[in-house]
C-alpha positions in Angstrom: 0.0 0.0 0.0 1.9 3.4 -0.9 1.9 6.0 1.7 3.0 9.5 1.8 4.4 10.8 5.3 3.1 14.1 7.2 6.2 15.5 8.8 7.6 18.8 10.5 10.8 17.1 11.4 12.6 16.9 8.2 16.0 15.9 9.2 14.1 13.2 11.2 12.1 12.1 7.9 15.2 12.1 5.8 17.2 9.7 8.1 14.1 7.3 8.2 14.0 7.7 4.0 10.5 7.7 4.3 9.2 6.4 0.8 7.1 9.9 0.4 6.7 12.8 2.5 5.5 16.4 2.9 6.8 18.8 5.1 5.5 21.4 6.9 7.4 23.7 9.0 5.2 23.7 11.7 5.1 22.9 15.2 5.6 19.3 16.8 2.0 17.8 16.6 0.6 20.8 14.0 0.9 18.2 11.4 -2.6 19.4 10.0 -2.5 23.1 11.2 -4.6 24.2 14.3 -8.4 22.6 14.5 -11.3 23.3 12.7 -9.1 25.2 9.7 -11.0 22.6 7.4 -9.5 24.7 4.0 -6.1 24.5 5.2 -6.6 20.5 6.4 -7.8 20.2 3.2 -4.7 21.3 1.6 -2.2 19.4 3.2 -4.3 16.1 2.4 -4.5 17.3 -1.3 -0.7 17.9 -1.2 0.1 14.6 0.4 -2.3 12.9 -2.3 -0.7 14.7 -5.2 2.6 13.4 -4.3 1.2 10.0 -4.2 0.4 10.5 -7.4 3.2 12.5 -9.2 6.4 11.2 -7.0 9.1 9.6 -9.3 11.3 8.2 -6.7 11.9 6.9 -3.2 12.7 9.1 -0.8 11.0 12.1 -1.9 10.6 15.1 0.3 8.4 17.8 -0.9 8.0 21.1 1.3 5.0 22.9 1.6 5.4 26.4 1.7 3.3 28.0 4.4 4.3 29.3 7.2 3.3 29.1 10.1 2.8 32.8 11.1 0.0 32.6 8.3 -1.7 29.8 10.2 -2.1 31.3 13.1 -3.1 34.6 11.6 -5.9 32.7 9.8 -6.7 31.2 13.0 -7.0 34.5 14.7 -9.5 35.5 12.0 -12.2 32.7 12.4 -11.9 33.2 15.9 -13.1 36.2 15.6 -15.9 35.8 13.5 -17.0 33.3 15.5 -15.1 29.8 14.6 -14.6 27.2 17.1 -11.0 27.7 17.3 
């Protein structure tokens, strides 16, 4: 069954030569972002599927570029117009 790894330690990933990852430069245990951000959720699945799909060798480590400052922020912003965050 091919995978694709979540990670936000990259030195960590590379070591294990994961077949397929993604990272994020996040926070330990911010894998998916903070909760209820389904859009952004939604992003890092569709970037973890996409290299699934398009990865041409083992050991591939794609970054995601969003940072986390921009996470947050959006966080902030359904907070305060009234998300669960």
């Amino acid at each position: 069954m091919p995978t694709v790894s979540v990670t936000v330690a990259k030195d960590v990933t590379e070591k294990i030569k994961a077949p397929r990852a993604i990272f994020l430069p996040w926070p330990m245990g911010h894998h998916f972002g903070v909760p209820f951000h389904a859009s952004l959720q939604r992003r890092v699945l569709l970037e973890a599927l996409y290299l699934l799909e398009s990865a041409q060798v083992s050991g591939t480590i794609r970054d995601v570029n969003v940072k986390w400052a921009d996470v947050r922020r959006e966080a902030k912003t359904l907070t305060d117009q009234g998300g669960k965050l």
